[in-house]
BALOBA-1460 file (C-alpha; in Angstrom, 3 decimals):
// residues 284
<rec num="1" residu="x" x="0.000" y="0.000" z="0.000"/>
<rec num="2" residu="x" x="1.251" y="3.575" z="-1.031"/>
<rec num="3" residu="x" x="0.661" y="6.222" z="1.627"/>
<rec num="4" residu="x" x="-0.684" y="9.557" z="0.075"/>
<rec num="5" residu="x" x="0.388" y="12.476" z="1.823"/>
<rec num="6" residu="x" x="-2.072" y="13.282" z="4.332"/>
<rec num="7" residu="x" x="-1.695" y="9.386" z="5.355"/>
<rec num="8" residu="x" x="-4.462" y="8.158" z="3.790"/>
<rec num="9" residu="x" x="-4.001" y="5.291" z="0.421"/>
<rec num="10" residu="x" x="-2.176" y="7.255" z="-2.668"/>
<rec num="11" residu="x" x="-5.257" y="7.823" z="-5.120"/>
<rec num="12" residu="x" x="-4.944" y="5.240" z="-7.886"/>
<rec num="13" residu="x" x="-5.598" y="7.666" z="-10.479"/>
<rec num="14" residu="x" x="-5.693" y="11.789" z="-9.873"/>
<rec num="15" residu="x" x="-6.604" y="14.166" z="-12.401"/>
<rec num="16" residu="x" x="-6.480" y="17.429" z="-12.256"/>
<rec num="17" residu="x" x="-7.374" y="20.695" z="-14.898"/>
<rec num="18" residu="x" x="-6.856" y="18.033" z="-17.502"/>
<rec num="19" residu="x" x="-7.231" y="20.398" z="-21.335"/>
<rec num="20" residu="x" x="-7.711" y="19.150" z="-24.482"/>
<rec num="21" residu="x" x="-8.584" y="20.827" z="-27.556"/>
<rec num="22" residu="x" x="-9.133" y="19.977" z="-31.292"/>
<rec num="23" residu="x" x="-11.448" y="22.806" z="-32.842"/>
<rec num="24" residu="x" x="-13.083" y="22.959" z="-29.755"/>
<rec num="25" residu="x" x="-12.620" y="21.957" z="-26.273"/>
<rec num="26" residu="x" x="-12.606" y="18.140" z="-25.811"/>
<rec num="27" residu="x" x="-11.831" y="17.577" z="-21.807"/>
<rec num="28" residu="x" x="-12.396" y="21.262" z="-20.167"/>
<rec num="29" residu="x" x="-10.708" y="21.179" z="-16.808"/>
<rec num="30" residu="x" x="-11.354" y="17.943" z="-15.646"/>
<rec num="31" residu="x" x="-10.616" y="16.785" z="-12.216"/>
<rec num="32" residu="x" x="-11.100" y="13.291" z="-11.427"/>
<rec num="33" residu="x" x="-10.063" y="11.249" z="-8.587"/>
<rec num="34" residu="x" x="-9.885" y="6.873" z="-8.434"/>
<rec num="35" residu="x" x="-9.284" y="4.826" z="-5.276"/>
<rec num="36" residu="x" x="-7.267" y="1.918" z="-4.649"/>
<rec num="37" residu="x" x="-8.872" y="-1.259" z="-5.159"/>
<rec num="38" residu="x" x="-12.183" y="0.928" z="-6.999"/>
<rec num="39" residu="x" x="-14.149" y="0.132" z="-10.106"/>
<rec num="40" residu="x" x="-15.247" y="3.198" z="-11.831"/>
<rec num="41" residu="x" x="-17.375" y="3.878" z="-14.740"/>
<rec num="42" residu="x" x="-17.195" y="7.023" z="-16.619"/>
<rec num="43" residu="x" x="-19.955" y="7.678" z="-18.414"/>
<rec num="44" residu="x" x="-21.094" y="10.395" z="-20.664"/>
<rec num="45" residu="x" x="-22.978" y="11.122" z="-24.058"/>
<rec num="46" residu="x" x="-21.062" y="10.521" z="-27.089"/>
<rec num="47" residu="x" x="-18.487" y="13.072" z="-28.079"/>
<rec num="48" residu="x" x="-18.307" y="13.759" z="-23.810"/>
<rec num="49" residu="x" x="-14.621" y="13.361" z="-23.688"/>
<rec num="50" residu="x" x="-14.585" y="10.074" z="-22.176"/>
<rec num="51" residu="x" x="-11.948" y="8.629" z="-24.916"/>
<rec num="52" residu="x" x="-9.958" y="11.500" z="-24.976"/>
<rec num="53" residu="x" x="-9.484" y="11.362" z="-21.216"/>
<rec num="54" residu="x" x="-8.709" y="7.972" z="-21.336"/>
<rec num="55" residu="x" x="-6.178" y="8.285" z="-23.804"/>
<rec num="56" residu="x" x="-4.971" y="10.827" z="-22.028"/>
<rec num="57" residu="x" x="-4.585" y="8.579" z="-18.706"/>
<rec num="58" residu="x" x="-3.147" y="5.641" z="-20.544"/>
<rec num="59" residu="x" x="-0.224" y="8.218" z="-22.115"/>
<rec num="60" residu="x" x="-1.207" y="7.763" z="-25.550"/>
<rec num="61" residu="x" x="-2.353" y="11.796" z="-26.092"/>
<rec num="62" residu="x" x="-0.758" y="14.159" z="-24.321"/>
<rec num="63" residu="x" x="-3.420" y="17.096" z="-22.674"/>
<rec num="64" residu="x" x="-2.757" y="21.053" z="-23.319"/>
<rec num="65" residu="x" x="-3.419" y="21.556" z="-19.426"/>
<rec num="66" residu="x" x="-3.462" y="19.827" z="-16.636"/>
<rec num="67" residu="x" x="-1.871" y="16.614" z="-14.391"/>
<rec num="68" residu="x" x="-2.100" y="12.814" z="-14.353"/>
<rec num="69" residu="x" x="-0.781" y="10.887" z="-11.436"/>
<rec num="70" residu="x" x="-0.650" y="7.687" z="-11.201"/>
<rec num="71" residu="x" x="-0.225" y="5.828" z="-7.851"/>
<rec num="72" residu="x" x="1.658" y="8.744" z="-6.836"/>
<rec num="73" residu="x" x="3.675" y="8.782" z="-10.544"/>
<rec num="74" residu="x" x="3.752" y="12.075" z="-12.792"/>
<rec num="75" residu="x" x="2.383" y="10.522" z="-15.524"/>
<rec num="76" residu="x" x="3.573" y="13.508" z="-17.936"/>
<rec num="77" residu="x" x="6.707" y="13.473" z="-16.681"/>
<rec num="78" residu="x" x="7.367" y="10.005" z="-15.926"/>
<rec num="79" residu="x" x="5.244" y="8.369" z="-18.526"/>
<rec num="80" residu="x" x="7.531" y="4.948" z="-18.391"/>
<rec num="81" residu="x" x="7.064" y="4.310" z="-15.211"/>
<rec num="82" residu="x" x="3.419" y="4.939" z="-15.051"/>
<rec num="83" residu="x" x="2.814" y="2.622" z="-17.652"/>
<rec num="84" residu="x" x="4.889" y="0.189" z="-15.978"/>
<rec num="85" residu="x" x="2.008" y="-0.010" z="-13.451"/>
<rec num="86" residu="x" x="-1.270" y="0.825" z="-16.071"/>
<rec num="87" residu="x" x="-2.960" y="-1.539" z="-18.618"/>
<rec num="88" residu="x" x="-5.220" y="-0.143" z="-21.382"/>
<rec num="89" residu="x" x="-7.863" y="-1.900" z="-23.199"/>
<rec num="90" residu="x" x="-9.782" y="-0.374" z="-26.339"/>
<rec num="91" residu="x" x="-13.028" y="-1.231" z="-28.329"/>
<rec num="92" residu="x" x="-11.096" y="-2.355" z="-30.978"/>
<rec num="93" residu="x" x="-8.529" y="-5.509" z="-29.806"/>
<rec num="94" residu="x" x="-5.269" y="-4.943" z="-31.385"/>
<rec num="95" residu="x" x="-3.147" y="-7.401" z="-31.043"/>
<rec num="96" residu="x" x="-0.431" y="-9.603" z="-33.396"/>
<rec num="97" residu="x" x="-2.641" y="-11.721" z="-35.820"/>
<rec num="98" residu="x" x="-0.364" y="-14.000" z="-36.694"/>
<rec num="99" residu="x" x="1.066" y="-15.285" z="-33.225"/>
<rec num="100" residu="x" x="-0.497" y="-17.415" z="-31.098"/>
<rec num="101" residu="x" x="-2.053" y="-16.499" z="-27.775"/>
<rec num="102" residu="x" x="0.322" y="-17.949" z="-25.822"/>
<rec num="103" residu="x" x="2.915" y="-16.480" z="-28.260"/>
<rec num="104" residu="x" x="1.314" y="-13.122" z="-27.985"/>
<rec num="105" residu="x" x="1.335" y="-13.040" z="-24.375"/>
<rec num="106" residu="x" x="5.007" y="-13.711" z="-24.042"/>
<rec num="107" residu="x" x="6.135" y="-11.603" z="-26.165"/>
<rec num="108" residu="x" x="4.448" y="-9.039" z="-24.457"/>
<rec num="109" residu="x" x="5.287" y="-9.840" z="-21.119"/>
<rec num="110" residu="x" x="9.288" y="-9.821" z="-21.970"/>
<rec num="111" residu="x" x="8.502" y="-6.654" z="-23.399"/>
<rec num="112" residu="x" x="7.821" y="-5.260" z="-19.737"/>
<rec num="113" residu="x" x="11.051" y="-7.478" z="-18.791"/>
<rec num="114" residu="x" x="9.746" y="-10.374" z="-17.658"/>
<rec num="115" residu="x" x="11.651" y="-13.388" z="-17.533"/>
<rec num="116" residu="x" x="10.976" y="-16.173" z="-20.076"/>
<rec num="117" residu="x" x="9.941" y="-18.631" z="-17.592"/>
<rec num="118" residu="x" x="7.953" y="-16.357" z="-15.435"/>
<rec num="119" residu="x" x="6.424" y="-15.159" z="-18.616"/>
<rec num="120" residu="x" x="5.467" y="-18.509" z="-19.965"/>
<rec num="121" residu="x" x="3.492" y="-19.122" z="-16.579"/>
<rec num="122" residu="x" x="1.905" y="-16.026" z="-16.168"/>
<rec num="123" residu="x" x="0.465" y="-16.793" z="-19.956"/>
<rec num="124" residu="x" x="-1.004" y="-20.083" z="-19.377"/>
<rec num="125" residu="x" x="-2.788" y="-18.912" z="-16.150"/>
<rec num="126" residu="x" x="-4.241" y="-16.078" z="-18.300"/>
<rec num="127" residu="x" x="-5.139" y="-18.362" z="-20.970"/>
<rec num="128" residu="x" x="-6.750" y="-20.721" z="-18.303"/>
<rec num="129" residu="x" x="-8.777" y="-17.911" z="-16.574"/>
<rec num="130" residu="x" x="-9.888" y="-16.574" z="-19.732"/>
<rec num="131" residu="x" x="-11.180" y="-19.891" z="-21.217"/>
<rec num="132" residu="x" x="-8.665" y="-19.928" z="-23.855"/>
<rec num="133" residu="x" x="-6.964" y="-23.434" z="-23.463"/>
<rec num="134" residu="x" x="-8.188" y="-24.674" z="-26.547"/>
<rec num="135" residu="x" x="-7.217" y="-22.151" z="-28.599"/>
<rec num="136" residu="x" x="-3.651" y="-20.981" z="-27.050"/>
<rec num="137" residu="x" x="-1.579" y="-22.776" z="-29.990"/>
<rec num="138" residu="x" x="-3.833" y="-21.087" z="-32.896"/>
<rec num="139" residu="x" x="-2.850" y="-17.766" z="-34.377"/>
<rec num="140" residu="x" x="-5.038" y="-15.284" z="-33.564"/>
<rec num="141" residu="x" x="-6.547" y="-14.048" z="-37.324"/>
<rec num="142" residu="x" x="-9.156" y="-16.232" z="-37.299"/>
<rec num="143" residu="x" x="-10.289" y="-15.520" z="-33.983"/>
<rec num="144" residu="x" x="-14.015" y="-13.391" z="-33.057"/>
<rec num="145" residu="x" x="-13.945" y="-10.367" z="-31.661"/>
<rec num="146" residu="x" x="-15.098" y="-12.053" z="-28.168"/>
<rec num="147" residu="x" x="-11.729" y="-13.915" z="-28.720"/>
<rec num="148" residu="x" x="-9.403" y="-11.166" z="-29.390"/>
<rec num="149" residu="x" x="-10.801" y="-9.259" z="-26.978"/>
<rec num="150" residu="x" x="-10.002" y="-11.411" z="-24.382"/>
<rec num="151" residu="x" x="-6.247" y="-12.247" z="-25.477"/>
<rec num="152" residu="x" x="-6.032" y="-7.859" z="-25.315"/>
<rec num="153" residu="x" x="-7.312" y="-8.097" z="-22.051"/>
<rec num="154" residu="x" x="-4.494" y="-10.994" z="-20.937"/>
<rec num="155" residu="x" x="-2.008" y="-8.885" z="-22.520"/>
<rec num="156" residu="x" x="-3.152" y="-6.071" z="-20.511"/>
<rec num="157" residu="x" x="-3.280" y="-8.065" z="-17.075"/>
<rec num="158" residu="x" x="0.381" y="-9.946" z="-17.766"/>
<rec num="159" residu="x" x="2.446" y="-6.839" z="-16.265"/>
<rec num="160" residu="x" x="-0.067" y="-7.086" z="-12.939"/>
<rec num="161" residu="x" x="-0.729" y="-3.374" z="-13.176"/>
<rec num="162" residu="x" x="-2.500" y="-1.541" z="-10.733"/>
<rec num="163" residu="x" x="-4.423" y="0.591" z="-12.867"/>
<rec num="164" residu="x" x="-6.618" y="-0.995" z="-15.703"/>
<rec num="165" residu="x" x="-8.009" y="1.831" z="-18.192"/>
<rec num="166" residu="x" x="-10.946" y="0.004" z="-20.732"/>
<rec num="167" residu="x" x="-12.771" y="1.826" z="-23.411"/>
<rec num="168" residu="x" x="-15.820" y="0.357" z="-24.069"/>
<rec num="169" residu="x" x="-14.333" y="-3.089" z="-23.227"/>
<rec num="170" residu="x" x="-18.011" y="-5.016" z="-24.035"/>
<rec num="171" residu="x" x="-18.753" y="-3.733" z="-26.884"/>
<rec num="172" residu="x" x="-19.947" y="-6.532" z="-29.915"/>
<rec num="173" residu="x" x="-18.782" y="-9.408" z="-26.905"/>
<rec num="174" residu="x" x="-21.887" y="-12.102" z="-26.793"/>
<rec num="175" residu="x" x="-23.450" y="-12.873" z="-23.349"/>
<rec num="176" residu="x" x="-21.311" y="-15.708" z="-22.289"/>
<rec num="177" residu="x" x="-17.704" y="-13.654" z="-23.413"/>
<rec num="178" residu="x" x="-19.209" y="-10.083" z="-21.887"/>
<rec num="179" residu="x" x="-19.896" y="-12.364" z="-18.445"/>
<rec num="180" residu="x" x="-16.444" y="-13.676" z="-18.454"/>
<rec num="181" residu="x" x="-14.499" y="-10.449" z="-18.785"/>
<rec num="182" residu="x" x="-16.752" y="-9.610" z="-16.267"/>
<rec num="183" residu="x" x="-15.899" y="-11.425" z="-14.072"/>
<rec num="184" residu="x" x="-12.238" y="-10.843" z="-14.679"/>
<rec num="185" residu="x" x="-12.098" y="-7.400" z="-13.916"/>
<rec num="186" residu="x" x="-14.056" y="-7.862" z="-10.522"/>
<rec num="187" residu="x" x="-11.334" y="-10.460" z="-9.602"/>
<rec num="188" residu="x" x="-8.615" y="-7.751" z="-10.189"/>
<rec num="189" residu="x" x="-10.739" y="-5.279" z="-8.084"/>
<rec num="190" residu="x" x="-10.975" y="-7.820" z="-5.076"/>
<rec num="191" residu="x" x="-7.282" y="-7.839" z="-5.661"/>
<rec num="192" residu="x" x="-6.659" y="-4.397" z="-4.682"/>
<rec num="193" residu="x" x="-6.279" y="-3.096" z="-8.757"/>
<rec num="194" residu="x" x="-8.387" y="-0.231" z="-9.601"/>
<rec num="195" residu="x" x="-10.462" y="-0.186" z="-12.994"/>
<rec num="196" residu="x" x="-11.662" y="2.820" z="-15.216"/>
<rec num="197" residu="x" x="-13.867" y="1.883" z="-17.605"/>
<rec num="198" residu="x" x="-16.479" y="3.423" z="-20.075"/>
<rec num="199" residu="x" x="-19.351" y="2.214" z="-21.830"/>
<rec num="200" residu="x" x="-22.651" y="2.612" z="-22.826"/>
<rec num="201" residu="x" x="-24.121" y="-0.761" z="-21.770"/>
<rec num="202" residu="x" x="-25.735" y="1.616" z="-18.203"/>
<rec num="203" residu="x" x="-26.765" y="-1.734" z="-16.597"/>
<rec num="204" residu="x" x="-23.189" y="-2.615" z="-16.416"/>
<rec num="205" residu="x" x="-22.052" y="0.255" z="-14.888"/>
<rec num="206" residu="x" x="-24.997" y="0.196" z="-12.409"/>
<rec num="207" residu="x" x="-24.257" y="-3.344" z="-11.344"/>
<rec num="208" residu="x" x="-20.402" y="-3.293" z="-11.506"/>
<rec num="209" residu="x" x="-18.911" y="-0.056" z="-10.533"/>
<rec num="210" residu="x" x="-18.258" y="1.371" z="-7.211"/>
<rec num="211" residu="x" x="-18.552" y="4.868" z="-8.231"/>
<rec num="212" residu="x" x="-19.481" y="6.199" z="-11.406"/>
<rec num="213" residu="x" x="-18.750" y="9.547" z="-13.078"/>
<rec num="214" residu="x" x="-20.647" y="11.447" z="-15.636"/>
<rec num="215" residu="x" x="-18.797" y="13.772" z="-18.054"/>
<rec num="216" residu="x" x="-20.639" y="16.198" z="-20.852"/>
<rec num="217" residu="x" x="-18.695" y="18.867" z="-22.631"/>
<rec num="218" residu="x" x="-15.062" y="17.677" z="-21.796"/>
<rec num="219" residu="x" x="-16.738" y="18.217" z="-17.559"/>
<rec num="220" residu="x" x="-17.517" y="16.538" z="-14.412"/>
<rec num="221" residu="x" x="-21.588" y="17.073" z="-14.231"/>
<rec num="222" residu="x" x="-21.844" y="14.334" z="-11.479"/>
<rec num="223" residu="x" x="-19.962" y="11.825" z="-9.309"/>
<rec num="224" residu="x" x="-20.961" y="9.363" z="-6.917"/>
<rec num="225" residu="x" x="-22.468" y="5.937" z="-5.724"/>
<rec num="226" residu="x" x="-25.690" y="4.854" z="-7.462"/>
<rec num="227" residu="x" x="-27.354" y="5.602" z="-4.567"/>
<rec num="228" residu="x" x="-25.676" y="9.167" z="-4.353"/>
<rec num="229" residu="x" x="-26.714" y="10.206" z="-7.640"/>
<rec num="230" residu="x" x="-29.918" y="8.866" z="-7.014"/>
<rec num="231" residu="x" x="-30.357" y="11.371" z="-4.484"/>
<rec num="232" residu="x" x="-29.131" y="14.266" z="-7.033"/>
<rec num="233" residu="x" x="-32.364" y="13.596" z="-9.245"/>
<rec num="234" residu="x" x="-34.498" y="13.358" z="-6.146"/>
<rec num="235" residu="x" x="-35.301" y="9.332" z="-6.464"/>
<rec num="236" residu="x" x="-34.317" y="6.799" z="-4.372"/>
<rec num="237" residu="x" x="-35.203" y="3.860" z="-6.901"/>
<rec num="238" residu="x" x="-34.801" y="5.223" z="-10.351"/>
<rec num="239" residu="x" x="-32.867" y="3.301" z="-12.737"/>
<rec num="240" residu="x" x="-29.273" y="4.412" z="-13.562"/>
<rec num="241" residu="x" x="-30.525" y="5.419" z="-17.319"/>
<rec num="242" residu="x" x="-33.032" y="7.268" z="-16.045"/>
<rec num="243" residu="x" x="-29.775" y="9.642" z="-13.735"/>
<rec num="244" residu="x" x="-28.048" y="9.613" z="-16.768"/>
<rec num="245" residu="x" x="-30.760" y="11.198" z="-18.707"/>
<rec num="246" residu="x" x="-32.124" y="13.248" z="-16.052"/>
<rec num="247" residu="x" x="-28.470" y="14.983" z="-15.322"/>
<rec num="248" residu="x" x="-26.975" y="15.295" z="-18.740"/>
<rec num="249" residu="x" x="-30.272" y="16.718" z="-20.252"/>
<rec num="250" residu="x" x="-29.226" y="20.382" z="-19.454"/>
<rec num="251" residu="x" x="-25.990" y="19.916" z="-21.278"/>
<rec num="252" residu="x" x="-27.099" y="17.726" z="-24.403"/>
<rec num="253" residu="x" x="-29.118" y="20.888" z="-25.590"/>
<rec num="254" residu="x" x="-25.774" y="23.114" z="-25.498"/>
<rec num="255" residu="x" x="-23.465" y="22.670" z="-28.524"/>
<rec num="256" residu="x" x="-22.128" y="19.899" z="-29.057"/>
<rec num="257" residu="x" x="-18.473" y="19.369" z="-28.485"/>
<rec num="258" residu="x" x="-15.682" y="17.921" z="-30.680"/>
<rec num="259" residu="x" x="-15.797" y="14.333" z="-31.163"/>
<rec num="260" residu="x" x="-13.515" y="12.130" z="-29.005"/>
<rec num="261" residu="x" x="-13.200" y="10.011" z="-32.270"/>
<rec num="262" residu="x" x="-12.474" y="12.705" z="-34.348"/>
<rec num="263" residu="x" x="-9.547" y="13.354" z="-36.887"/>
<rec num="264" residu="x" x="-7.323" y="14.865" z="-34.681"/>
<rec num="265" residu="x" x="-7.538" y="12.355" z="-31.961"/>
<rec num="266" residu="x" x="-7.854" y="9.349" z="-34.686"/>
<rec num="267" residu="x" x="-3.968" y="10.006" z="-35.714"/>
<rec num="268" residu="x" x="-3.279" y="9.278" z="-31.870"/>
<rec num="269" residu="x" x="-4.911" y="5.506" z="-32.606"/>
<rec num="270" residu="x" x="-2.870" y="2.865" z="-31.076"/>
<rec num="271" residu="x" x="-0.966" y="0.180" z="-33.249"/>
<rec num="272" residu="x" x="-1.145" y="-3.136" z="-33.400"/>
<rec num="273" residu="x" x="-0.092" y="-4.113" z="-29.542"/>
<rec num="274" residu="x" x="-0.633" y="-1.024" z="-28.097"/>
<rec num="275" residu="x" x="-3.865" y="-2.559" z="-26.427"/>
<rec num="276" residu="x" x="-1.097" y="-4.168" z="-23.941"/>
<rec num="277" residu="x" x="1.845" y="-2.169" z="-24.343"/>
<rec num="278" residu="x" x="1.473" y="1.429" z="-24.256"/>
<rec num="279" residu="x" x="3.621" y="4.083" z="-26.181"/>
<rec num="280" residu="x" x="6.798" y="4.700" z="-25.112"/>
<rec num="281" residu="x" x="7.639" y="0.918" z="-24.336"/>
<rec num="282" residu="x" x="9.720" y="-0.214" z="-27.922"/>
<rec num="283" residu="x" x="7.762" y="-2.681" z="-30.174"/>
<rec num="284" residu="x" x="9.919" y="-5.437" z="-31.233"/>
């Protein structure tokens, strides 16, 4: 455990002022804060500034404005050794098509410097946990989405990081792949790792996450537990679509503001591996 400085647990995840502009404003001075050992979804209408933040986190887009610390590290200035301790996960699974998932995971895992025989381990108890025995000696460009998805999210956990950063994680999974990744991440959490995730599957986030956090404009409208945001619309029971609705409806009939998948923040798309091994670490 990291002690912060008032001797309390060091914040997983801190952000504050965080800028970032294309035409217009995509994340306007957001502060956002993650605990050890929490699951939080950040939600937000499309074009919010959910991706952009993420990037942001996971050091693939650097902000005009503002700080990212991770588990105490200056992510800006430090970005190595924050990533040493972060994962990232995208929509998209990009991974090596034409190793195998075993191959895959080892060579990512020696790219963070882990020994060969530690490495080879570490992958088959990923492949195991994921439900990926039967497939660990087949390359990987004939697998389904569900399939890729879940060797990204093995290449993301072989490190062990502490912070695990997923953008839209479930998206085009079927019931029984969604379930299992699932259940992944809320193994990691009882662990002590903190998660970040978006998406806009709202009964996930109501059922998973610890706290959630709802962004419109690039800002912080609301933050809480279900039951706290509850509260802010004035209903104990409501569902968490109904919040969602109810507290982004002033902003949704402002302008809108510029895409987080737009042109400027598509040339900052990862490459193929990325999904494990951020920037900065060299691709072999």
């Amino acid at each position: 455990m990291v002690a912060g400085q008032e001797g309390g647990l060091m914040p997983a995840l801190a952000v504050k002022g965080l800028r970032k502009s294309f035409k217009r404003p995509a994340v306007d001075g957001l502060d956002l804060t993650v605990a050890p050992g929490e699951f939080y979804a950040l939600l937000g209408p499309n074009g919010a500034g959910k991706t952009t933040t993420l990037r942001i986190v996971s050091g693939l887009m650097r902000p005009d404005a503002g700080t990212v610390s991770i588990v105490g590290i200056d992510a800006l200035k430090d970005p190595i050794g924050a990533k040493r301790i972060t994962a990232w996960v995208s929509d998209e699974p990009m991974i090596y098509d034409k190793l195998t998932p075993l191959e895959y995971l080892v060579f990512v895992a020696g790219l963070w410097g882990i020994a060969p025989r530690i490495a080879e381990a570490k992958a088959r108890d990923l492949i195991a946990w994921l439900d990926l025995t039967a497939q660990a000696d087949e390359r990987c460009e004939d697998f389904s989405k569900g399939m890729r998805q879940k060797v990204a999210l093995a290449g993301a956990l072989v490190h062990d990081p502490r912070l695990i950063i997923l953008d839209e994680p479930l998206t085009g999974l079927d019931a029984r792949a969604a379930r299992l990744v699932k259940d992944v991440l809320r193994e990691r959490v009882r662990q002590g790792c903190s998660v970040v995730m978006t998406t806009h599957i709202l009964e996930v986030a109501e059922r998973m996450a610890d706290r959630i956090g709802l962004i419109a404009q690039g800002r912080l409208i609301a933050e809480g537990s279900l039951a706290e945001l509850r509260a802010q619309v004035g209903s104990g029971d409501t569902s968490l679509e109904d919040v969602f609705l109810a507290l982004t409806a002033e902003q949704a009939m402002s302008s809108e503001p510029a895409s987080d998948m737009g042109r400027s923040d598509k040339s900052n798309a990862a490459t193929p591996g990325d999904a494990s091994v951020p920037r900065d670490v060299p691709h072999v």
